[in-house]
N, C-alpha and C positions, 0 to 999 in steps of 0.2 A: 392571760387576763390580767390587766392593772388592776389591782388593789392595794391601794395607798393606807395602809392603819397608824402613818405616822404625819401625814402632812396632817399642819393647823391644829393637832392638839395642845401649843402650848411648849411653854418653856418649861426647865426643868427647876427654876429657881430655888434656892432653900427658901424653904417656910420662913413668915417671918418671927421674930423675937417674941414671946410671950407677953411681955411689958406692952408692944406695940400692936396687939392683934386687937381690935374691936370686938370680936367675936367670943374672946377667952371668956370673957365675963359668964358668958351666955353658957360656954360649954364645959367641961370637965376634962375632957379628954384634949392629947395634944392636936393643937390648932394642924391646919396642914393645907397650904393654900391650892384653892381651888384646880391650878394648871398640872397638880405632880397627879393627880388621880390619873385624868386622860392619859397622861404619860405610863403611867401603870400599867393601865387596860392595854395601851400600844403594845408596851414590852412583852407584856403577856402572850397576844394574840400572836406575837412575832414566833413565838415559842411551840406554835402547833401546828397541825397540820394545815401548810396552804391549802389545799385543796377543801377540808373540810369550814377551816372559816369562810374561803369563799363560795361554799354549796352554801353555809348557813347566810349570810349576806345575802344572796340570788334567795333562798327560802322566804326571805323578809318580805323581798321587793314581791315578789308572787304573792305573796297571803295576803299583802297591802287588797291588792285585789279583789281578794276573793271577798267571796259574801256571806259564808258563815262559815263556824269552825270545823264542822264536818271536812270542808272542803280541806281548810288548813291541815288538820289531824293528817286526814287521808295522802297529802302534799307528802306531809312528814314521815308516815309511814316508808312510802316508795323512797324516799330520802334514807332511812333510817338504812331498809335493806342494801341501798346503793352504795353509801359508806362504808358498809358491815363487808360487802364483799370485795369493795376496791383496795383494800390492803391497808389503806393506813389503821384504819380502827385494831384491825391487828397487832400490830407494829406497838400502838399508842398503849396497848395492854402489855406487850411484851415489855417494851422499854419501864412503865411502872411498876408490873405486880408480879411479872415470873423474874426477869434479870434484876428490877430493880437498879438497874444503870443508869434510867433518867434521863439516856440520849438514843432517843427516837431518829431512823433514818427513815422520813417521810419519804416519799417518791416525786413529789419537788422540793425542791429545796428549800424555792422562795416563793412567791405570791406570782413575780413575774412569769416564772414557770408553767403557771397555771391558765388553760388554755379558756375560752369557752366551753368548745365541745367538750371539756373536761368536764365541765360542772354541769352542763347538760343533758349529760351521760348519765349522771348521778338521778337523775329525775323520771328515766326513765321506767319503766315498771316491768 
């Protein structure tokens, strides 16, 4: 499955100058131009389980659909246990709270890896 979390978010430019930001006035805190957040979020997402960002993306588009939350919840649930047994959520535990290593060996590696039927395996109940 393509799942791109890095195309069109933006450049990474440095923030600009304090003296020159329009916005400083208005805020307290340091300015931080708009383009480095997305960037953030990208880096982030890169960071965890492909499989699980891309069940949660497919999650979206399906709830888009639906017609009440019931329906969503219930989505999430069968999601919830699909995750729980396919290993990464595992994995995601071990790597933070028993080893504390911090480096998770997801079972793909990258996004690209990541099949359809993979994430529609996850949905099923």
């Amino acid at each position: 499955m393509h799942l791109s979390v890095r195309s069109g978010l933006g450049s990474t430019r440095p923030s600009a100058p304090a003296s020159t930001c329009a916005r400083r006035a208005r805020c307290s805190r340091r300015c931080v131009r708009p383009t480095s957040r997305p960037r953030a979020a990208a880096d982030l997402l890169t960071q965890r389980s492909p499989l699980s960002v891309a069940a949660t993306v497919e999650a979206m588009r399906r709830a888009a659909g639906m017609d009440s939350v019931h329906e969503v919840l219930a989505q999430d649930m069968v999601l919830a246990r699909g995750l729980i047994e396919h290993g990464d959520f595992v994995e995601g535990v071990r790597a933070q709270l028993v080893d504390k290593d911090r480096q998770p060996m997801w079972s793909q590696a990258s996004f690209d890896e990541v099949s359809g039927a993979d994430v529609a395996r996850l949905f099923e109940g």
